[in-house]
N, C-alpha and C positions, 0 to 999 in steps of 0.2 A: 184529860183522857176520856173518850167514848167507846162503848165495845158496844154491839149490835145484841138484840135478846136472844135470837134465833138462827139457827143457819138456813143460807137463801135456799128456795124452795127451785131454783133451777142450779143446772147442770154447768154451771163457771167458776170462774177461780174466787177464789177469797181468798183476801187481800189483806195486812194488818199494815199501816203507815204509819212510820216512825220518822220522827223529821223534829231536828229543833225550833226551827220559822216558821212562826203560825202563817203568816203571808205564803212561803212555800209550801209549808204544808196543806192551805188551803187550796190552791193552783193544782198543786198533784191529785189532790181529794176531788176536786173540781173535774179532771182530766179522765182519771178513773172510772168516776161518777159517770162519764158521758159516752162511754165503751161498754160496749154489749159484751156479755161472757164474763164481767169482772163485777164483785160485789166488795166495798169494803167494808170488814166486817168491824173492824177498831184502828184507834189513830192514839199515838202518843206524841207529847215535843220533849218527854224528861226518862231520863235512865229508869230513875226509880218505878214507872210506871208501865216500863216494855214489858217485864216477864207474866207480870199478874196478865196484861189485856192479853197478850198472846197465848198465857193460856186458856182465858176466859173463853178468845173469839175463836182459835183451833182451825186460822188461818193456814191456803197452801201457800203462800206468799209471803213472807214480811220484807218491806219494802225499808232500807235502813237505812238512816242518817250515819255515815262511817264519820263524820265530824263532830260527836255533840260533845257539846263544852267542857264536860267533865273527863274527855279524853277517854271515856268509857267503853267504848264502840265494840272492840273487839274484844274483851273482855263479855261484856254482853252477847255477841254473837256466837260465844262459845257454852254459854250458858243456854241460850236458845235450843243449839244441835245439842248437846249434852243432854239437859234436863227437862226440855218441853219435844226434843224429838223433833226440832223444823229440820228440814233438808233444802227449803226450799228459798232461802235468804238473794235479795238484790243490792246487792249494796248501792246508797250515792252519795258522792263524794264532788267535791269541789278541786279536790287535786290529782285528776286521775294520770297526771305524767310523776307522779310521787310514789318509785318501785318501791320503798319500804310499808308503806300503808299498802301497796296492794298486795305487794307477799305475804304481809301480816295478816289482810282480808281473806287472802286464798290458804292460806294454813286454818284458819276458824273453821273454814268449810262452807264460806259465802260460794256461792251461784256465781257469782261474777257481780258487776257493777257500772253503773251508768254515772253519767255527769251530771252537776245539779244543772247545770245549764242547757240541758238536752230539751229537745221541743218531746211537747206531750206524745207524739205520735210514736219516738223512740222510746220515750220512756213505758210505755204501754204496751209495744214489742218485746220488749227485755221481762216483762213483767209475763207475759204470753211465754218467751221461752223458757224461763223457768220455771213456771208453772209447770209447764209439760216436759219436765226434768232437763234442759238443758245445760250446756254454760252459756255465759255471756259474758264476753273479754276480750279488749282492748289490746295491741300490740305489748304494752308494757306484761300483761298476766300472759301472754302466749312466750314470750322470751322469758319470765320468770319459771314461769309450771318446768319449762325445758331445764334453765340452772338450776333449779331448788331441787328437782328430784333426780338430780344425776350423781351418779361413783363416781368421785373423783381419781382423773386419770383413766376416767372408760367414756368419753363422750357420746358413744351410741349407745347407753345405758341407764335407765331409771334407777333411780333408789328409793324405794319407798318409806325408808324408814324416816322420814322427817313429817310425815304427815299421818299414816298409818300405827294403830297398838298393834301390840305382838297378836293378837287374837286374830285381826283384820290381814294381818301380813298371812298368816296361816291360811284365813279365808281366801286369798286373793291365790297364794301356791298351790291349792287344787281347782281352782277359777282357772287358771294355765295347765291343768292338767286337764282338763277339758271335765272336771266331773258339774254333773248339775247339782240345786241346793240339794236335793234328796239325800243323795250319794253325800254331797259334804256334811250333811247331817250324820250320816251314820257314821262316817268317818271320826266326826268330832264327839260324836255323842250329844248333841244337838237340838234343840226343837226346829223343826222346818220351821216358823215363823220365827225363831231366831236367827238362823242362817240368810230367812229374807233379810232381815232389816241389814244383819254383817255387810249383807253381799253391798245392798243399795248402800249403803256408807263407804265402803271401799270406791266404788262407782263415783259418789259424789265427790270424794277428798283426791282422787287421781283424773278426774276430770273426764272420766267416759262416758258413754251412753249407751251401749251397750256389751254384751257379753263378749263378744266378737274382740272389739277395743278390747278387752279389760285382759283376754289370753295375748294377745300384741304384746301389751306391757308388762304383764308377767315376765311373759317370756324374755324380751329386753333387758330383763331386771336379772334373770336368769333364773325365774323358778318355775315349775312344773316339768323341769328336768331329770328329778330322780326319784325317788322312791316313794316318797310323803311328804309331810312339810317342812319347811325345812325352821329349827328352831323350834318345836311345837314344848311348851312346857305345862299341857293340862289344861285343866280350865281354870276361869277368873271370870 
């Protein structure tokens, strides 16, 4: 495990690489290394050593082995979002036509995910889109995001509750109410920098990118239809 002392003194992404094949790992470090706008700031190949370096290097990228050998991956990537705060997770995987690892990837709240066998060029794009908050996903997460968040028996309809806490369901029902984080703040009782981070978590785990998306599917879902939230039981 390497983490860098300092954060780069220009204006690109950092990076933190996690990969069990020092060979692969090197290649992608190599590839990274040779792209402008992208600094890596730490590199792990073992579970034990992802959360300490990510939070050491305070990476907007971690770039993630969904295969390491201890079968730990997602279990880790959820500790990532939870406890260090990434939003910003790529996953790579070796079996990306394998729908149960990527549903499971896309419930963590990974970014999406590339192939280990992707040429550099790909892999440095996908790293570029999420960086700058995107998704990136393959046919298989585009048909999944669809089943996994629908009512069943409502096929034009989200359901949030599979990815979504009761707090976030709440944030997202005045997101389709069209109120701004302000207004949700005061609503919830709130600190506006609370409500940011809500809002961007809802964002991430429903797969938008902006405000606009995010009242769509609400609304699909069927909230910001009546009076306030719907379910609201306080805070936690």
């Amino acid at each position: 495990m390497t983490t860098s002392a300092s954060a780069s003194d220009q204006h690109g992404l950092r990076v933190a690489l996690v990969e069990s094949s020092p060979l692969l790992r090197a290649g992608i470090r190599s590839a990274l290394d040779g792209e402008g706008g992208i600094e890596v700031v730490g590199q792990a190949g073992e579970a034990d050593h992802v959360l300490p370096m990510v939070v050491g290097a305070a990476p907007d990228v971690v770039l993630m082995d969904l295969d390491l050998p201890d079968s730990g991956s997602m279990e880790l990537c959820r500790t990532l979002v939870r406890e260090a705060g990434i939003r910003g997770i790529l996953g790579m995987t070796g079996r990306c036509d394998d729908a149960e690892l990527v549903r499971s990837a896309l419930l963590t709240g990974v970014r999406g995910y590339v192939s280990k066998s992707a040429g550099a060029h790909e892999i440095v794009g996908a790293v570029h889109m999420v960086g700058n908050g995107f998704m990136v996903a393959g046919d298989v997460a585009a048909r999944l995001m669809t089943g996994m968040l629908r009512v069943p028996g409502r096929p034009t309809e989200h359901d949030p509750d599979p990815v979504l806490t009761r707090r976030e369901r709440e944030i997202l029902e005045l997101v389709a109410r069209g109120y701004d984080n302000r207004r949700i703040a005061r609503a919830l009782t709130l600190a506006d920098k609370t409500v940011r981070n809500h809002v961007s978590a809802v964002f991430s785990k429903i797969g938008v990118n902006c405000r606009a998306q995010a009242v769509v599917y609400g609304r699909e879902a069927g909230m910001g239809l009546t009076g306030g939230p719907r379910g609201a039981r306080g805070q936690w």
